[in-house]
C-alpha positions in Angstrom: 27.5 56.5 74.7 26.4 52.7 75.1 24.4 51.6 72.7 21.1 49.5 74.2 21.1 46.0 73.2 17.6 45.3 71.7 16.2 42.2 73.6 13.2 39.6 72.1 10.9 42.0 73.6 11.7 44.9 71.4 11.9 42.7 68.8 7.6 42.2 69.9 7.0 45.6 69.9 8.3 46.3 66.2 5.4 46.3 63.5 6.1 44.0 60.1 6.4 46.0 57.0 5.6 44.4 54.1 8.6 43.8 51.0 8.5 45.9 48.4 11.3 45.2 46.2 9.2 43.8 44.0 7.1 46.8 43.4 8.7 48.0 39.9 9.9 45.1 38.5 8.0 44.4 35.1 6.3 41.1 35.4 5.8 38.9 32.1 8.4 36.9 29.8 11.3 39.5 29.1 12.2 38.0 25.4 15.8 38.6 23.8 17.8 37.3 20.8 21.5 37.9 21.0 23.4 39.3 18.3 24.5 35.8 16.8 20.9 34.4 17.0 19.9 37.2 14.9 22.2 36.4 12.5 21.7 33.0 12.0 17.7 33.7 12.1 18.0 36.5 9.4 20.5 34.5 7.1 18.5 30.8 7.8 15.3 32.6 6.2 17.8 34.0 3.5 18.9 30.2 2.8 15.1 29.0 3.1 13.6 31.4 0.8 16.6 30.5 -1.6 15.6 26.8 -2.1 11.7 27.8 -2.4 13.2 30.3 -4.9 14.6 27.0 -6.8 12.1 24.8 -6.4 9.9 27.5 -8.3 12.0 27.9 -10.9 13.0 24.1 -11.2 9.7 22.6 -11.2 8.1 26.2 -13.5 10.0 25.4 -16.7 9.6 23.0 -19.1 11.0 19.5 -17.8 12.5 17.0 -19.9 12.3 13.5 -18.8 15.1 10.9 -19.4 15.1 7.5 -20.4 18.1 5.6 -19.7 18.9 2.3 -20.7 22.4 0.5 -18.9 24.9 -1.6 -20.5 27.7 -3.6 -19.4 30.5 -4.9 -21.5 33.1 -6.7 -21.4 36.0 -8.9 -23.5 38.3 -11.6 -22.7 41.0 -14.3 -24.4 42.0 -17.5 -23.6 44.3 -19.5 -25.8 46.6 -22.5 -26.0 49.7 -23.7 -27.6 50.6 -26.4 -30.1 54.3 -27.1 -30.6 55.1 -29.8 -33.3 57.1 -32.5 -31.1 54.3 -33.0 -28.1 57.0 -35.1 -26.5 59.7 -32.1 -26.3 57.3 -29.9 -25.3 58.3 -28.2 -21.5 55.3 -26.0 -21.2 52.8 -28.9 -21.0 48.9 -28.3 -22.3 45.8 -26.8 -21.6 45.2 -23.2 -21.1 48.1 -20.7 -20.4 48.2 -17.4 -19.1 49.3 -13.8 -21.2 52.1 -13.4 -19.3 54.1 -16.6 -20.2 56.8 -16.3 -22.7 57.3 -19.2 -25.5 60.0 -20.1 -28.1 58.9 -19.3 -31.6 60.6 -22.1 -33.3 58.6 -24.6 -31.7 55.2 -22.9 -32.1 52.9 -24.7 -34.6 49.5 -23.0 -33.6 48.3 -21.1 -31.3 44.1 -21.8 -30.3 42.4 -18.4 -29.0 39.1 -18.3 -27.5 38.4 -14.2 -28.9 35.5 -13.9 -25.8 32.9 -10.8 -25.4 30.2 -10.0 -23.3 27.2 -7.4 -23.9 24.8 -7.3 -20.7 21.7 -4.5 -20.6 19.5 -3.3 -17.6 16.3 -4.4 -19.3 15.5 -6.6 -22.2 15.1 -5.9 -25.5 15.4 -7.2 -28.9 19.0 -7.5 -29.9 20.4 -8.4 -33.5 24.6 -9.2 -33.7 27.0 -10.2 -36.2 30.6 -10.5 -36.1 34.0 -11.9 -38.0 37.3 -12.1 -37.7 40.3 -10.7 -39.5 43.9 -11.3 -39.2 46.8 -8.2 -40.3 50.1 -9.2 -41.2 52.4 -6.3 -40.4 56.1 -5.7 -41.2 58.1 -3.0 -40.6 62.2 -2.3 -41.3 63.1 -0.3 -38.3 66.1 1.1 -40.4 64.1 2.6 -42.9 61.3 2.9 -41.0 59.5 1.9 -44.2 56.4 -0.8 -43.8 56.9 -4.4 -45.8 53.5 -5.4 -45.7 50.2 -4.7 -43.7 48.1 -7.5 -45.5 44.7 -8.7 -44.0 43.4 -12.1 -43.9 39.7 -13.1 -43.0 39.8 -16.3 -40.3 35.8 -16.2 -39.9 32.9 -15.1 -42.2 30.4 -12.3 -41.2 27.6 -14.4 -38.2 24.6 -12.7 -37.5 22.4 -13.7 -35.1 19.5 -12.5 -33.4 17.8 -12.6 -30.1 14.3 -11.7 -28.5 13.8 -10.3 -25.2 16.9 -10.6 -23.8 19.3 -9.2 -21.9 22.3 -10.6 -22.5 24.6 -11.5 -25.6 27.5 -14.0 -24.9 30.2 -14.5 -28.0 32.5 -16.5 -27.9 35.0 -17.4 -31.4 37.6 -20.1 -31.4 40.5 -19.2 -33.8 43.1 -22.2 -35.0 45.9 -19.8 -35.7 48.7 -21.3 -38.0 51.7 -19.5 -36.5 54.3 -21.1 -38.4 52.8 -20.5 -41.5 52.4 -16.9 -41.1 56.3 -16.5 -39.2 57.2 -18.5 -42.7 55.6 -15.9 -44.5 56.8 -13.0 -42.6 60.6 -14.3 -42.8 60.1 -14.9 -46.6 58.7 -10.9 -47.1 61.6 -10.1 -44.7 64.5 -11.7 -47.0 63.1 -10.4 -50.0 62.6 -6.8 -49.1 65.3 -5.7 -46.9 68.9 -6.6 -47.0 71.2 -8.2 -44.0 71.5 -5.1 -42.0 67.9 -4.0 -41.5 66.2 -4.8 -38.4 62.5 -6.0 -39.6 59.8 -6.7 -36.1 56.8 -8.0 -37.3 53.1 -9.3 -35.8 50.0 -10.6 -36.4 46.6 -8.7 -35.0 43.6 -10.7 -34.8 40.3 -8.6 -34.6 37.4 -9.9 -33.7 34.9 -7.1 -34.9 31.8 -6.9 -33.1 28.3 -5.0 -34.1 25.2 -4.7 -31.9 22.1 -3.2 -32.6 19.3 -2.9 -29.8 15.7 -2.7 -30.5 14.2 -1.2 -26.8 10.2 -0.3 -26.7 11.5 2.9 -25.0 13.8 4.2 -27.6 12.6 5.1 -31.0 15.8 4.3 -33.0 17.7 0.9 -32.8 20.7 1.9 -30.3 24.6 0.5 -32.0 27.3 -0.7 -30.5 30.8 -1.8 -32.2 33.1 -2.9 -30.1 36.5 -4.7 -31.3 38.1 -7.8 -29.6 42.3 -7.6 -30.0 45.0 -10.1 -30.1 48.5 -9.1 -31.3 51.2 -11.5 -31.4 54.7 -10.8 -32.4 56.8 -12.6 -35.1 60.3 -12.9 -36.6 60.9 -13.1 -32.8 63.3 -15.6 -30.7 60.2 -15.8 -27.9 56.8 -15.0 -28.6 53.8 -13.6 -25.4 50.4 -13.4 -26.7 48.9 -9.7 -25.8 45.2 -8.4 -25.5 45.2 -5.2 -27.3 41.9 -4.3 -26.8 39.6 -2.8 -22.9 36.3 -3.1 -23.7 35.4 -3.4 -19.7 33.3 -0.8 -18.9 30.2 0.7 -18.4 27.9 3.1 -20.0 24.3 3.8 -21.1 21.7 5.1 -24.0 19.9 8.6 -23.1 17.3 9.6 -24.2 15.4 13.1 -23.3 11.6 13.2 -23.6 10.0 16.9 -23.0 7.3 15.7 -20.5 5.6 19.0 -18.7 4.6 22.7 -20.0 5.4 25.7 -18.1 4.0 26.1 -14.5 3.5 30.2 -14.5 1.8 30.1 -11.1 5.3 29.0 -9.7 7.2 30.8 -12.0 5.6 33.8 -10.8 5.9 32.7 -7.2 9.6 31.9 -7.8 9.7 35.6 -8.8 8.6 37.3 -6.0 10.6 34.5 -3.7 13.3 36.2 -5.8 12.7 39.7 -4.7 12.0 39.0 -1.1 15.1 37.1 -0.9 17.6 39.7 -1.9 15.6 42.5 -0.2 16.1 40.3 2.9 19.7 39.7 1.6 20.4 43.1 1.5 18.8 44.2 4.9 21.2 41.5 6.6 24.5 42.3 4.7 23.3 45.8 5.6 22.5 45.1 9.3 26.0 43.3 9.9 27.9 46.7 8.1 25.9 48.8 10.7 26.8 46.5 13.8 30.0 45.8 13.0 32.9 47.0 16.1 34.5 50.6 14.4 37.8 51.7 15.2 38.3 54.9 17.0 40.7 57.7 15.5 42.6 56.9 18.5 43.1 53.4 18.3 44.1 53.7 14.2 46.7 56.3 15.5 48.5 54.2 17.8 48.1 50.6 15.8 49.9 52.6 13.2 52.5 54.0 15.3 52.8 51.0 17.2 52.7 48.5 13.4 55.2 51.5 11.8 57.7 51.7 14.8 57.5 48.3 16.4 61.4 47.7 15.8 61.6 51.1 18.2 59.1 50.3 20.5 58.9 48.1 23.3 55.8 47.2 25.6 55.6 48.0 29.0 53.4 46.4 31.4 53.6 49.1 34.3 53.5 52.4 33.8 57.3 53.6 33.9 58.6 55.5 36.4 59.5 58.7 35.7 59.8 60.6 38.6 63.5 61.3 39.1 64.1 62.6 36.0 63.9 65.4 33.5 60.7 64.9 31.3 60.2 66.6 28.5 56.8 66.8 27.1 57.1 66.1 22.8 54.2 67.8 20.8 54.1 64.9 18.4 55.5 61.2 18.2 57.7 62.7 15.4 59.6 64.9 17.8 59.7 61.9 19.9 61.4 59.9 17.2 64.0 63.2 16.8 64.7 62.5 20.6 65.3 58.6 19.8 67.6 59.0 17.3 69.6 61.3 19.2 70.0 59.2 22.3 69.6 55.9 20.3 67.5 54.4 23.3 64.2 52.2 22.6 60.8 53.9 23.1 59.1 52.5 25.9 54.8 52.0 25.0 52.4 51.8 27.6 48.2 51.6 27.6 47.1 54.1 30.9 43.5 53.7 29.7 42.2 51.2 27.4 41.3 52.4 23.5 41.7 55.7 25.2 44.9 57.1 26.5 48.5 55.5 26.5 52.3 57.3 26.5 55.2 56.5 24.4 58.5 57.5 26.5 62.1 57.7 26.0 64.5 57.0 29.3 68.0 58.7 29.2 70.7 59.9 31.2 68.8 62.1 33.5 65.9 63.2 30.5 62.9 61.6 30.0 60.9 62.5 26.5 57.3 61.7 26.7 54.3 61.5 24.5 51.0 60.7 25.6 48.2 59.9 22.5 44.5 60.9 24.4 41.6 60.7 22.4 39.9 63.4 24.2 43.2 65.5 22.0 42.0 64.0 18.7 39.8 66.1 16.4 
């Protein structure tokens, strides 16, 4: 039978019923934190109630305040030499670098400019002296025995003194007679040592330097030695002036004033802020053990088998067809192994239901062996 074909007129006729899908659908704001939202929330107040934990404790105790004063320092040569025929002279004049070599032969004196520089963050009252010394020193390399170590003052003890300042600038010019010390060292050489030692020789000049601060924030003056080193080689056929001495750097005076008592109202505070934070701690570390994914007995059994046997076992990604042949049902994946090594054929794995049931089988001949792991079989 026909059916009638409704028309715009029975469309009139038909009475409008009003929509109610809506009828049981909660109204309001439907509010939800994901699992990784609750984590960071939980762990953020963790982290937050961790610094107001330190802040308690670091502003409860007793504070010591420190009182730093800055110093730069820094030292410096600069020297010329004197040969005794100007005219022969191929080096020229005027100031020369470390790094050039000259004949020793022709050296008369050698002018050094011994410079050093003390420089502070804030004034103060500083009081300096400083000399200079000269050390002859010998030495037969055959022997290893020493010919002479004598010292020579080249400048008396200066001290000076300056008031609110913040900077001390010395500078020492030293007129060294070189050929009267290489004299000297060729005369001890001759005397104490016989044609086939090897003697090596040098001079050091020192330029030793003391400072003592006076700073309105430090009770004690603050000293400072520092030592300003030349060493230049004699009973040599070509002589190079070197700075011994790095006094470039940077450093300061502490001092450690104990400024503020105990605050107990935070350190009580930083107390309980210790409490609530490893309570909360805990109830996190707690709540990630509980919601974390657990294996199955099933799924340990077969990522062991599958870990322990993967040189057997080979994945399938169909199920295999077994249809036309002999299968024979193993009680265990230990019979199943029996039946592998008797055939010598690979195990063939495949998943029929995910984390829940999958079959191991062996294809021979005309016999199939078969194992199927179910967790519905698992105790």
């Amino acid at each position: 039978m026909a059916r009638k074909k409704i028309s715009d007129k029975d469309f009139e006729k038909m009475e409008r019923i009003p929509n109610n899908r809506n009828k049981y659908i909660q109204k309001g704001i439907n509010f939800y934190l994901s699992y990784t939202l609750r984590l960071i929330i939980m762990f953020g107040f963790v982290i937050i109630l961790g610094f107001l934990t330190y802040f308690c404790f670091d502003n409860g105790f007793t504070k010591s305040k420190k009182v730093t004063l800055n110093y730069e320092e820094k030292d410096d040569i600069k020297y010329d030499i004197k040969v005794f025929n100007d005219s022969n002279n191929p080096f020229g004049t005027g100031e020369l670098t470390p790094s050039d070599y000259y004949i020793s032969d022709i050296i008369d004196d050698i002018s050094t400019d011994l410079n050093y520089n003390f420089k502070l963050s804030d004034t103060a009252d500083i009081k300096y002296n400083y000399y200079v010394d000269v050390v002859l020193k010998l030495l037969d390399e055959t022997t290893n025995k020493e010919l002479s170590n004598d010292n020579f003052n080249l400048v008396e003890k200066i001290e000076k003194e300056d008031k609110k300042a913040k900077e001390v600038n010395i500078s020492q010019n030293i007129n060294l007679d070189y050929d009267y010390y290489n004299k000297i060292a060729k005369s001890v050489r001759d005397i104490s040592s016989d044609n086939n030692s090897k003697v090596s020789g040098f001079l050091l000049v020192k330029m030793f330097v003391n400072i003592e601060t006076i700073h309105q924030s430090f009770d004690e003056p603050l000293k400072k030695e520092a030592v300003v080193e030349v060493k230049i080689p004699l009973l040599s056929n070509q002589v190079t002036i070197e700075k011994v001495s790095n006094n470039t750097k940077s450093d300061s005076y502490v001092k450690h004033l104990t400024s503020e008592p105990a605050n107990e109202i935070l350190l009580y505070v930083g107390v309980i802020l210790l409490i609530l934070d490893t309570m909360l701690f805990l109830l996190s570390v707690n709540f990630v053990i509980r919601t974390l994914p657990k294996k199955s007995e099933y799924c340990r059994i077969r990522d062991e088998i599958l870990s322990k046997y993967n040189h057997l076992i080979v994945n399938s990604r169909k199920m295999p067809d077994i249809g036309d042949y002999n299968v024979i049902d193993c009680e265990s994946f230990s019979e199943l192994l029996d039946a592998q090594r008797l055939i010598d054929k690979p195990i063939v794995y495949y998943e029929i239901i995910k984390k829940q049931k999958c079959i191991f089988v062996i294809i021979g001949v005309t016999d199939a062996y078969r194992y199927i792991l179910k967790e519905a079989d698992i105790d």
